[in-house]
DSSP file (Angstrom, degrees, kcal/mol; ACC not computed):
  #  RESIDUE AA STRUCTURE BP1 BP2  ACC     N-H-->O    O-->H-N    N-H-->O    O-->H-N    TCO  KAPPA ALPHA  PHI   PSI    X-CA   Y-CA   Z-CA
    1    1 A X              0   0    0      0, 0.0     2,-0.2     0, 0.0     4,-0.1   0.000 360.0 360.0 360.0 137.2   85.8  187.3  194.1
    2    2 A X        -     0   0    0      1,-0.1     3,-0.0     2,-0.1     0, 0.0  -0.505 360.0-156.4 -83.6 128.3   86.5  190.5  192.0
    3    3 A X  S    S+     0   0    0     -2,-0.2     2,-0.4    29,-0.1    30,-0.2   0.454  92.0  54.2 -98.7  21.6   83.9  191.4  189.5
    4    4 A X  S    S+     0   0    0     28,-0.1    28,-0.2     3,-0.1     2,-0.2  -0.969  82.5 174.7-128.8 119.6   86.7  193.4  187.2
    5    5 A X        +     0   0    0     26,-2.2     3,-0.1    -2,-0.4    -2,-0.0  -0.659  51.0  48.5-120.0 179.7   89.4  190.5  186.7
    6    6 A X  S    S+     0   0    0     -2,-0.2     2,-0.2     1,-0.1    -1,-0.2   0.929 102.3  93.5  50.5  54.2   92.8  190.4  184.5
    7    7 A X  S    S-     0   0    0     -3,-0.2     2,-0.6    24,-0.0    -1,-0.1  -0.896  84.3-110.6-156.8 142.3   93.5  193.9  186.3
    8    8 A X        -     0   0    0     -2,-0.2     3,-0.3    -3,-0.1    -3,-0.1  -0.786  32.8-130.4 -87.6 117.2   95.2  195.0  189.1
    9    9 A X  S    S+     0   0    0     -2,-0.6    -1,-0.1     1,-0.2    -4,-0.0  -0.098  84.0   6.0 -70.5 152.3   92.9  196.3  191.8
   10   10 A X  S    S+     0   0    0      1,-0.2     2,-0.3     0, 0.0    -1,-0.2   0.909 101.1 104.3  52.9  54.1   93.9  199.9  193.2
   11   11 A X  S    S-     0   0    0     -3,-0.3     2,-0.4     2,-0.0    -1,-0.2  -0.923  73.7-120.6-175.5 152.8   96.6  200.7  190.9
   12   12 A X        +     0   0    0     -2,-0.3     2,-0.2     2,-0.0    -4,-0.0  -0.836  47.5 168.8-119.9 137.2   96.5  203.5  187.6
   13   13 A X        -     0   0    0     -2,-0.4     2,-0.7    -6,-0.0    -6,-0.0  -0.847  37.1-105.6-156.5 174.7   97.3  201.2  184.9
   14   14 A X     >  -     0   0    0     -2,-0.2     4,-0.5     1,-0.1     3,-0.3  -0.940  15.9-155.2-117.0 123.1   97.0  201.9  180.8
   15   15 A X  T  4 S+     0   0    0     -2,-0.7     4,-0.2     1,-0.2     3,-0.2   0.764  97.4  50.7 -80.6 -11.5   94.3  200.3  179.4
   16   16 A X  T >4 S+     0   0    0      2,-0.1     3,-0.6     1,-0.1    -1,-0.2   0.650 105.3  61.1 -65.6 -37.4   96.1  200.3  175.9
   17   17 A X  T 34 S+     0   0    0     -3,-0.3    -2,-0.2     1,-0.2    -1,-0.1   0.525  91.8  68.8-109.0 -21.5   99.3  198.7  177.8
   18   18 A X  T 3< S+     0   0    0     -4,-0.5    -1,-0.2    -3,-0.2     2,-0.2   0.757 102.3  36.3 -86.8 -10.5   97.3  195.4  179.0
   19   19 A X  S <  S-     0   0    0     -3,-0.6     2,-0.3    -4,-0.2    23,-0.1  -0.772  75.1-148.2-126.2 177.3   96.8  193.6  175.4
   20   20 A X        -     0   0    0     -2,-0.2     2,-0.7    23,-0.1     7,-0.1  -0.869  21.1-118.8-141.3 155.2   99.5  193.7  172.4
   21   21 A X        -     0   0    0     -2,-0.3     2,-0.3    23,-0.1    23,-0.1  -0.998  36.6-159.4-106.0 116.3   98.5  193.7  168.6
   22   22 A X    >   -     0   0    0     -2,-0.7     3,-0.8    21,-0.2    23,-0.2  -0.966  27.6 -94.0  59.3  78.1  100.2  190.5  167.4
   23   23 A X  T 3  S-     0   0    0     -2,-0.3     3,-0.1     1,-0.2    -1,-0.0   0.322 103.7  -0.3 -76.5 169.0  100.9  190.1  163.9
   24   24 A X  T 3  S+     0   0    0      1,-0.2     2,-0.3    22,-0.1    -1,-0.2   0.765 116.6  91.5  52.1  31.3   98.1  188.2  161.8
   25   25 A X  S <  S-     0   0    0     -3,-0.8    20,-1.6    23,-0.1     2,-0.4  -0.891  71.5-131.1-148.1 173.7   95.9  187.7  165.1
   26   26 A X  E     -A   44   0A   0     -2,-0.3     2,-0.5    18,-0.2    18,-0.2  -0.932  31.4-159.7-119.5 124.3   92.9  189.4  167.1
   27   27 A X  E     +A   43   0A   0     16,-2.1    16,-0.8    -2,-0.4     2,-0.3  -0.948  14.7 174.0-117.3 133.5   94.0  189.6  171.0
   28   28 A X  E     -A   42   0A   0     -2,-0.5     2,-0.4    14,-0.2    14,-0.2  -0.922  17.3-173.2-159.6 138.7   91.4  190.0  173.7
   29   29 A X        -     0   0    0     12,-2.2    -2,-0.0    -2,-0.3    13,-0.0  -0.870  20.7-134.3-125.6  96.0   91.3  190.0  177.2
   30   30 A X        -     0   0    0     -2,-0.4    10,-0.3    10,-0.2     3,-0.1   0.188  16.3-176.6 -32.3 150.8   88.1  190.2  179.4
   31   31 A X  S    S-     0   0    0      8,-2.2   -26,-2.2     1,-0.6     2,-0.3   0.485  70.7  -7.7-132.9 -21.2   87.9  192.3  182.0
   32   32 A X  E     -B   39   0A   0      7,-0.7     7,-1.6   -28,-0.2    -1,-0.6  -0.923  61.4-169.9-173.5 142.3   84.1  191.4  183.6
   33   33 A X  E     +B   38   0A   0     -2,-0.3     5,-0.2     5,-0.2     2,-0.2  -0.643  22.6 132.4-157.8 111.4   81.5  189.1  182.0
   34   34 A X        -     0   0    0      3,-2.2    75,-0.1    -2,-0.2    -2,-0.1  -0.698  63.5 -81.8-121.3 179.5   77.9  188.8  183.1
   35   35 A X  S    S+     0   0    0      1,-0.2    77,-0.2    -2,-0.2     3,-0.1   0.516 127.5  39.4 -31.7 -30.5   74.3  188.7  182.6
   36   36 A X  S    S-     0   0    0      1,-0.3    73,-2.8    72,-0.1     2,-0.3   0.872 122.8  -6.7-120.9 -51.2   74.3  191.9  182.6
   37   37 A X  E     - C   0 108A   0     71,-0.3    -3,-2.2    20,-0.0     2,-0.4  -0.925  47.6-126.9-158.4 168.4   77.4  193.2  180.7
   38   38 A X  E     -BC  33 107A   0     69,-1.5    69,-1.5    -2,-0.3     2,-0.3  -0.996  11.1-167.4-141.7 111.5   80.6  192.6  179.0
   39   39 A X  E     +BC  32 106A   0     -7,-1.6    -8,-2.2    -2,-0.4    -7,-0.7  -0.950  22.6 154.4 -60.1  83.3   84.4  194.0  179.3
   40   40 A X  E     - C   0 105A   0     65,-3.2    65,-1.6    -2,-0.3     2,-0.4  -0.696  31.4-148.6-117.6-170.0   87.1  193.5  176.8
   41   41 A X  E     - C   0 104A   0     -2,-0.4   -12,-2.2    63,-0.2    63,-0.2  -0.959  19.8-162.2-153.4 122.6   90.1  194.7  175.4
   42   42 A X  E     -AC  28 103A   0     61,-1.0    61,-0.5    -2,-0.4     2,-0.3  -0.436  17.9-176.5 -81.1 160.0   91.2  194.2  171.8
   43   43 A X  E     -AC  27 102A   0    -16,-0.8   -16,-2.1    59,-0.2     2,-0.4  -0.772  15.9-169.7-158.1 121.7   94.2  194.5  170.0
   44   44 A X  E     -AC  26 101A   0     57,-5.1    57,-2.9    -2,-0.3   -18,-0.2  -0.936  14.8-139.2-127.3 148.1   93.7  193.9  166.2
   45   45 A X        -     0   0    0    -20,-1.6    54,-0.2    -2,-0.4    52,-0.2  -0.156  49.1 -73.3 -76.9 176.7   96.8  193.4  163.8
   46   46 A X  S    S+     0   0    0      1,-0.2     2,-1.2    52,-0.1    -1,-0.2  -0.274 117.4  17.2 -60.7 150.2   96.5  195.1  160.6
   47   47 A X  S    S+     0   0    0     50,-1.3    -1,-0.2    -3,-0.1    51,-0.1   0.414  94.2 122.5  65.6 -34.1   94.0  193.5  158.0
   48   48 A X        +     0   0    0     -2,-1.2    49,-1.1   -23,-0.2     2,-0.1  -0.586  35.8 175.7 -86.6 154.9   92.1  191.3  160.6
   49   49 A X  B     -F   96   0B   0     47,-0.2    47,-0.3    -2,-0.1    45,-0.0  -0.276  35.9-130.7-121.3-170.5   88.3  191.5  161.2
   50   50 A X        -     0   0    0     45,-1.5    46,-0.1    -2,-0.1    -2,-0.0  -0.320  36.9-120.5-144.6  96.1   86.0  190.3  162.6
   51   51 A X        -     0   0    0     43,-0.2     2,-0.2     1,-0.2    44,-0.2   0.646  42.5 -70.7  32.5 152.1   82.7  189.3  160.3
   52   52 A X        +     0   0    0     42,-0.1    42,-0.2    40,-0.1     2,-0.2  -0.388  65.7 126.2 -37.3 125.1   79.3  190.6  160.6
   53   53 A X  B     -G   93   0B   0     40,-1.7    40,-1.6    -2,-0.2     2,-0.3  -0.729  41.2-109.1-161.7-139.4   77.1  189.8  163.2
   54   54 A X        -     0   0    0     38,-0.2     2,-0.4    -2,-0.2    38,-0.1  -0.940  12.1-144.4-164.4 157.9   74.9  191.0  165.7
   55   55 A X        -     0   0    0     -2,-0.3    35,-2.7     2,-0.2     4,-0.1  -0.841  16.0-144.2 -90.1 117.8   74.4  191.4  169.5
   56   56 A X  S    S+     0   0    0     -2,-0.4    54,-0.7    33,-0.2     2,-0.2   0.192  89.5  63.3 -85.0  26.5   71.6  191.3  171.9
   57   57 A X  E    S-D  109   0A   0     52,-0.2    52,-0.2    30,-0.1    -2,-0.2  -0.965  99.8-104.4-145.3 143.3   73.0  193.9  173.9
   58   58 A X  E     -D  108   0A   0     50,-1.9    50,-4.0    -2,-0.2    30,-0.2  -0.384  45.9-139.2 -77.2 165.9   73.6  197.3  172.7
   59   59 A X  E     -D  107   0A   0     28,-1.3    28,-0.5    48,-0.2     2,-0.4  -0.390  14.1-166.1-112.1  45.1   77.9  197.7  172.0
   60   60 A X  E     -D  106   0A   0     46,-0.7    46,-2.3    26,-0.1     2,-0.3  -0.429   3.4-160.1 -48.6 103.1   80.1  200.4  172.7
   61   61 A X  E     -DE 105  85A   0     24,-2.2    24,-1.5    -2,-0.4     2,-0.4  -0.810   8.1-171.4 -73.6 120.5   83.6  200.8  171.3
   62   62 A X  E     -DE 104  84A   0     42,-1.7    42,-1.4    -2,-0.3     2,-0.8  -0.999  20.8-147.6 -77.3  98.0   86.4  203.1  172.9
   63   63 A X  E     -     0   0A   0     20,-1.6    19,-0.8    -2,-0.4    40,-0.3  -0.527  20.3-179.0 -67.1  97.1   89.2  203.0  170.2
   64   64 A X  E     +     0   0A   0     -2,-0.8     2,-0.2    17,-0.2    39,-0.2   0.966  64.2  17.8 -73.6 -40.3   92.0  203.3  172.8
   65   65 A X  E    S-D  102   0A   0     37,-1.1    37,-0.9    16,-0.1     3,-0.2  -0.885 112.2 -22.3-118.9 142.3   95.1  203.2  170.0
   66   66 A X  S    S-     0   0    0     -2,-0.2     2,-1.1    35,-0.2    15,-0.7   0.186  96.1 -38.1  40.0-146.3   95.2  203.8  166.2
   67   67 A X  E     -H   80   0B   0     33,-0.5    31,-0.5    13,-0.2    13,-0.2  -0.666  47.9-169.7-133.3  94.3   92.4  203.5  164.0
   68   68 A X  E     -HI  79  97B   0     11,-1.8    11,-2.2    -2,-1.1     2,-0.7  -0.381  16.9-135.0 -92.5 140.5   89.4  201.0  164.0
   69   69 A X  E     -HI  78  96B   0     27,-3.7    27,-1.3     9,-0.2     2,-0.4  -0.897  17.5-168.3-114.6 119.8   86.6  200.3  161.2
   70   70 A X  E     -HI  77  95B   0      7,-1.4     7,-3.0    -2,-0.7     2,-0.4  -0.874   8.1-165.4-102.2 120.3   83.2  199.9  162.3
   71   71 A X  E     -HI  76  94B   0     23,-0.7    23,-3.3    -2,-0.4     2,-0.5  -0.942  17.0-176.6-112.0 147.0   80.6  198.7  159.9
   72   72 A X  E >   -HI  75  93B   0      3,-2.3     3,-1.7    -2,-0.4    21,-0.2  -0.969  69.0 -34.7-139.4 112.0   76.6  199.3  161.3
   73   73 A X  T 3  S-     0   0    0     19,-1.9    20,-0.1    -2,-0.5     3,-0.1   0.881 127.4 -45.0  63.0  28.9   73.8  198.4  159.9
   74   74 A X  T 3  S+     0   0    0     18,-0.6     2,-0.5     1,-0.3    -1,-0.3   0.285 112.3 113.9  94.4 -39.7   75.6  199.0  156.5
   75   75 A X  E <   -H   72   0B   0     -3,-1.7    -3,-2.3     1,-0.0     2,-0.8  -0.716  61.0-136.3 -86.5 117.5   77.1  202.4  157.4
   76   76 A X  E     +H   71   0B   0     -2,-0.5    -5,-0.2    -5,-0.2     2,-0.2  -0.751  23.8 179.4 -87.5 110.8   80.8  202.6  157.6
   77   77 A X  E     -H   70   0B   0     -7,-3.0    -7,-1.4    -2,-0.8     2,-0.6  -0.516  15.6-151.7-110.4 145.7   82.4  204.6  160.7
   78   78 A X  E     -H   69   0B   0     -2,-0.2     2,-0.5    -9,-0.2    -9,-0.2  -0.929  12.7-161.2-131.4 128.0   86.1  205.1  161.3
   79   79 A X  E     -H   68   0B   0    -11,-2.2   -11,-1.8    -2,-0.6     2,-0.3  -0.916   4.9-165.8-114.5 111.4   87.4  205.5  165.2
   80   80 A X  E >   -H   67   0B   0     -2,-0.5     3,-2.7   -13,-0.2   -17,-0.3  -0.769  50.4 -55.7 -97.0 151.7   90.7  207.0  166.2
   81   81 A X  T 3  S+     0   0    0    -15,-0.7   -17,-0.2    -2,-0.3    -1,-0.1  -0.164 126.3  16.4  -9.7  94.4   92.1  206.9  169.1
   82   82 A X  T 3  S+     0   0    0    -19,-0.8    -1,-0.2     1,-0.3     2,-0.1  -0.165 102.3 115.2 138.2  -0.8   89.6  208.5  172.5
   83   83 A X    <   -     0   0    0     -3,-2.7   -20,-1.6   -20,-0.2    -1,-0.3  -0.534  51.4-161.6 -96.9 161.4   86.5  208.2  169.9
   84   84 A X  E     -E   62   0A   0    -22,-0.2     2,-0.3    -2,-0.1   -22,-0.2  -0.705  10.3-164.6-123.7-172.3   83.7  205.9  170.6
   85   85 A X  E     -E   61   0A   0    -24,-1.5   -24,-2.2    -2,-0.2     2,-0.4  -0.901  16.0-145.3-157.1 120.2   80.8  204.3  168.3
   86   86 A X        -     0   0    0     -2,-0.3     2,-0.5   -26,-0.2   -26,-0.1  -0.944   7.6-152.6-104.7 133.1   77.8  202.7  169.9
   87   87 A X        -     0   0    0    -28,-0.5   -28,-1.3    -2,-0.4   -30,-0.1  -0.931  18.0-132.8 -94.0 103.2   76.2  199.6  168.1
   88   88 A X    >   -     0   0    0     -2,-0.5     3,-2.2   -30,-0.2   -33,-0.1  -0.097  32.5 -93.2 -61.9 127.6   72.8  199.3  168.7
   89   89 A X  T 3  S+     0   0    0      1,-0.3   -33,-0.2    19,-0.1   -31,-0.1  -0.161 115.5  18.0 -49.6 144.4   71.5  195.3  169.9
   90   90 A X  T 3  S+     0   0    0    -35,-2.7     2,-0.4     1,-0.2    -1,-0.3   0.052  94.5 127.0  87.0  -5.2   70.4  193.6  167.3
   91   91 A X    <   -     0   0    0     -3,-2.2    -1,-0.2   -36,-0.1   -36,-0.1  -0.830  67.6-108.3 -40.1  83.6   72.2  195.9  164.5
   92   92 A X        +     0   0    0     -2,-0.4   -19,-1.9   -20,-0.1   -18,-0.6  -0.143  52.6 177.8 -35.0 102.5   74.4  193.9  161.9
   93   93 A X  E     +GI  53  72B   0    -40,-1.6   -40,-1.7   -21,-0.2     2,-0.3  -0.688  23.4 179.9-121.7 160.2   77.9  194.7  162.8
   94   94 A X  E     - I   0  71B   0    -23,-3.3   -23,-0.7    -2,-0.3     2,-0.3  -0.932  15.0-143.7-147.6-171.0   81.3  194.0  161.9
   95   95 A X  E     + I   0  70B   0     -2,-0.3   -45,-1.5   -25,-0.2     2,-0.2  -0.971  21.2 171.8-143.5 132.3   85.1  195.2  163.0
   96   96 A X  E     -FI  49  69B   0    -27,-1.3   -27,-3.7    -2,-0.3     2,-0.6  -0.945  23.6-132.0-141.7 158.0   88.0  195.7  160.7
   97   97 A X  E     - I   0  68B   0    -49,-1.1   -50,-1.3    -2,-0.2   -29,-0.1  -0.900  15.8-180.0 -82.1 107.6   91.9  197.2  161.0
   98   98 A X  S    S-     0   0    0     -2,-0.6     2,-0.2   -31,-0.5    -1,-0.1   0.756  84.7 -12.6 -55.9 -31.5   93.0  199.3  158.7
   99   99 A X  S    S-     0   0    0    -32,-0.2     2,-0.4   -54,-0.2    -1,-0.1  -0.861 106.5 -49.8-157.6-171.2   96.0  199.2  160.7
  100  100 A X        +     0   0    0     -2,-0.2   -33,-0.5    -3,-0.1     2,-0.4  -0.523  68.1 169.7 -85.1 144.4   97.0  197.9  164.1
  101  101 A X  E     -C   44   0A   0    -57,-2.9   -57,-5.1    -2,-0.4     2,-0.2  -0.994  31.1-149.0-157.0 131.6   94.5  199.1  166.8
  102  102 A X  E     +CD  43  65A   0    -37,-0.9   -37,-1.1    -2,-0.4     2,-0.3  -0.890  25.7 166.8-114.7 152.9   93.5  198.7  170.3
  103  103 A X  E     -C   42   0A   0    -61,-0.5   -61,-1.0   -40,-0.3     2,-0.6  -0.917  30.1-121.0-149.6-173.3   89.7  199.2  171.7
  104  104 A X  E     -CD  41  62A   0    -42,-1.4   -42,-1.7    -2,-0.3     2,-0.4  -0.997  20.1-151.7-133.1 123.8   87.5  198.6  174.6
  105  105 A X  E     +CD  40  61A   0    -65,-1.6   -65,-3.2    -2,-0.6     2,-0.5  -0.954  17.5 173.2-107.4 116.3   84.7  196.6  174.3
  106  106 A X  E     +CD  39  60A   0    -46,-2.3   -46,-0.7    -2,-0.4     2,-0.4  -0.939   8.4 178.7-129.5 106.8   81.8  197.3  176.6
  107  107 A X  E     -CD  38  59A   0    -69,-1.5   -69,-1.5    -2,-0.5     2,-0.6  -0.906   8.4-165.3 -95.0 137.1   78.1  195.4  176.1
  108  108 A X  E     -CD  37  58A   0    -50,-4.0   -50,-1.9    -2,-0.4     2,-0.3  -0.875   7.4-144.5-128.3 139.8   75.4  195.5  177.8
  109  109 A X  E     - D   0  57A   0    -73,-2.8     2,-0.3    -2,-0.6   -52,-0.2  -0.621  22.8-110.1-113.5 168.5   72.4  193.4  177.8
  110  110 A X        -     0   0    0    -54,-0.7     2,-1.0    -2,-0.3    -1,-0.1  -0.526  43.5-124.1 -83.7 125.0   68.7  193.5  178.2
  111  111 A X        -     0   0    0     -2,-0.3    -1,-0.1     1,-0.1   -75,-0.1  -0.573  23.7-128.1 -54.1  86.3   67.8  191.9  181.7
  112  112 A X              0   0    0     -2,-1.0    -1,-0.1   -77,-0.2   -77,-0.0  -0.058 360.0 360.0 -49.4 130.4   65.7  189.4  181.1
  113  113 A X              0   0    0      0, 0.0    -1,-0.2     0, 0.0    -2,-0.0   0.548 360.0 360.0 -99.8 360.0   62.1  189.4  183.3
């Protein structure tokens, strides 16, 4: 069993090219989810968010397309296309579009002993 799914193994693919922005909706497709860490791919229409909250694994965004709005802890970041933004666990965070935008979401969590 593949621990990178909803991908084609051995093959140069566009990670921007696997999800579609959709109007009035949030699209996401997992790529790996474990104990340990988290893969997804966004695709947010214009105008949709998604709310404050907060992670127990630190968060790291790759804005693959357009231009994504990061709120941290209160502090507002804006991500274009190749930039990233890491949200630190446990940090109140939120996601908005300014416009339609794709990202990569990669979290990783604390291993519990």
């Amino acid at each position: 069993m593949p621990y990178i799914k909803n991908l084609p193994p051995e093959q140069v693919v566009s990670l921007a090219g696997q999800v579609s922005a959709q109007p009035g909706q949030i699209v996401s497709r997992t790529l790996a989810q474990n104990e340990a860490v988290s893969l997804t791919l966004f695709a947010f229409s214009r105008g949709e968010e998604i709310s404050t909250h907060d992670s127990r694994g630190d968060a790291m965004v790759l804005v693959l397309e357009g231009t994504g709005q990061f709120t941290v802890g209160g502090t507002v970041y804006r991500c274009k296309a190749g930039e990233t933004l890491v949200m630190p666990a446990e940090i109140p965070h939120a996601v908005y579009a300014p416009e339609d935008f794709k990202m990569l979401l990669t979290v990783v969590f604390p291993l519990e002993k």
